[in-house]
N, C-alpha and C positions, 0 to 999 in steps of 0.2 A: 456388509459382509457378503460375500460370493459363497452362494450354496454350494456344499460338497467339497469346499476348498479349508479346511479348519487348518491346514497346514500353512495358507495363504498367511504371512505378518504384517499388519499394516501400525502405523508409528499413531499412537494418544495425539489429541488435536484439537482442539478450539477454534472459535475463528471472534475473531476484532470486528466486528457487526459496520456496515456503510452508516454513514456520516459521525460515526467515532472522531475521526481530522476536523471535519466542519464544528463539532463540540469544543473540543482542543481551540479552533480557534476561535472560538464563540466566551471565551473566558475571558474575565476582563485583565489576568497577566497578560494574555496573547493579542489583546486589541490593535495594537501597536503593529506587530507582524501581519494579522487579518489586513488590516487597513494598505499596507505595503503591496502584501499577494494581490490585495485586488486595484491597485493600484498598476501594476507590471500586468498582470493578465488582460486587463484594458488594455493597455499600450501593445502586448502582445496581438491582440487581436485586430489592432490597425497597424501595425507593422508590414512592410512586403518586403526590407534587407534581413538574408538570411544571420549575417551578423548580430543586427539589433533583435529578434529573435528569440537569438541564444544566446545571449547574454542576459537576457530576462529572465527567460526559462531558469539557467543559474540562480538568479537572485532568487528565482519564486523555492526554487529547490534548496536553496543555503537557507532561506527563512523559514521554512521548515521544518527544517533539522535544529531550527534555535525555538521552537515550543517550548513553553512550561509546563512542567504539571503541576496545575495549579490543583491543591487538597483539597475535596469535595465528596458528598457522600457520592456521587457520577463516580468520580474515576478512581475513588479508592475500591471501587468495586473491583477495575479491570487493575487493580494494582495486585490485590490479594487473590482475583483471577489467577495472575502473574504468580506469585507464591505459594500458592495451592497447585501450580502446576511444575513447579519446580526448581522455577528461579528463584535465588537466594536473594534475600536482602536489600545485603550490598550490592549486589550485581542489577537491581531494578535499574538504577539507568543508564545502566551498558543496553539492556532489552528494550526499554521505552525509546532507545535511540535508534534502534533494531527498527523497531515499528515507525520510528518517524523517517528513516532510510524509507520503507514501504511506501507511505503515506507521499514522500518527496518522489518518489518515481512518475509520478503522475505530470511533472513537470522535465521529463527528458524529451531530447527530441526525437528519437523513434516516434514514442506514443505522442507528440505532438503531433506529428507528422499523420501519424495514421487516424488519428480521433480528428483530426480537420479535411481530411481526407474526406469523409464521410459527416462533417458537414457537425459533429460534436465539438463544443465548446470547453476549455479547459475547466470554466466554473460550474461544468455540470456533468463533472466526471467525480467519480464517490471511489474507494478505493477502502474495501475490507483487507484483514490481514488475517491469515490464516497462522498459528502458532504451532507448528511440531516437535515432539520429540525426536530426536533422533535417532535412529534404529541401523544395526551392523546390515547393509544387504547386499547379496551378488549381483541382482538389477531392480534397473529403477526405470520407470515408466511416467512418463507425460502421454497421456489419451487425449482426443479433441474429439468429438461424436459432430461437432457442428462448428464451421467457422463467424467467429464470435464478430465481426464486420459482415456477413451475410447471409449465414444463417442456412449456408449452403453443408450438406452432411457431407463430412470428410472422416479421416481416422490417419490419425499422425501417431506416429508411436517412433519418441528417444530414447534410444537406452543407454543409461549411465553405469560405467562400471565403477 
């Protein structure tokens, strides 16, 4: 909350806690797929054609988005997380797909590019997921107080109409 601002709205929110994905694939539905990503992420890592690369990167990214949720007292927690927040049902895995969209970001090639840049490895990048409601607003703000590669203070401000 920002003092003095009670007018300020800001949208209900959760967030999907770092190594949630590393769990997901740590289940023995997902063995299959674990074994694959780090199978490609090797190869990604002695790789130097920009081609063979990204085409990797894809595979690691489409195998991701093919998790199970495999039922467990773990993730039926972050299931009814999910329904207590107000996703319905039926709709869980249009959302858990949502989440595994997130989770597969980690394998594009911007953020490859920039996380080897600076010398991070794909298998040791974690990737929480923030969950909002969505709320009617006139603007919308992305703040940075610090640039997240060096830590150097900046202040970026987008506004979305």
């Amino acid at each position: 909350k920002v003092p003095g601002c009670d007018w300020l709205k800001y949208p209900e929110s959760f967030a999907i806690p770092f190594n949630v994905h590393e769990y997901f694939l740590s289940l023995e539905k997902n063995k299959s797929i674990k074994e694959e990503i780090e199978e490609y992420t090797q190869k990604i890592s002695q790789a130097i054609k920009k081609e063979i690369i990204s085409d990797l990167l894809l595979k690691c990214r489409n195998l991701t988005l093919e998790l199970n949720f495999e039922e467990n007292d773990e993730t039926l927690k972050l299931k009814n997380k999910l329904i207590n927040f107000g996703i319905k049902p039926d709709e869980f895995n249009s959302a858990f797909m949502a989440i595994k969209s997130v989770w597969a970001s980690k394998y594009n090639e911007r953020a490859y590019i920039a996380t080897s840049k600076v010398g991070i490895s794909l298998k040791d990048i974690r990737m929480a997921v923030l969950c909002q409601k969505i709320i009617p607003a006139e603007y919308a703000y992305v703040i940075h107080t610090k640039n997240p590669s060096n830590n150097n203070l900046i202040t970026i401000m987008n506004s979305i109409l």
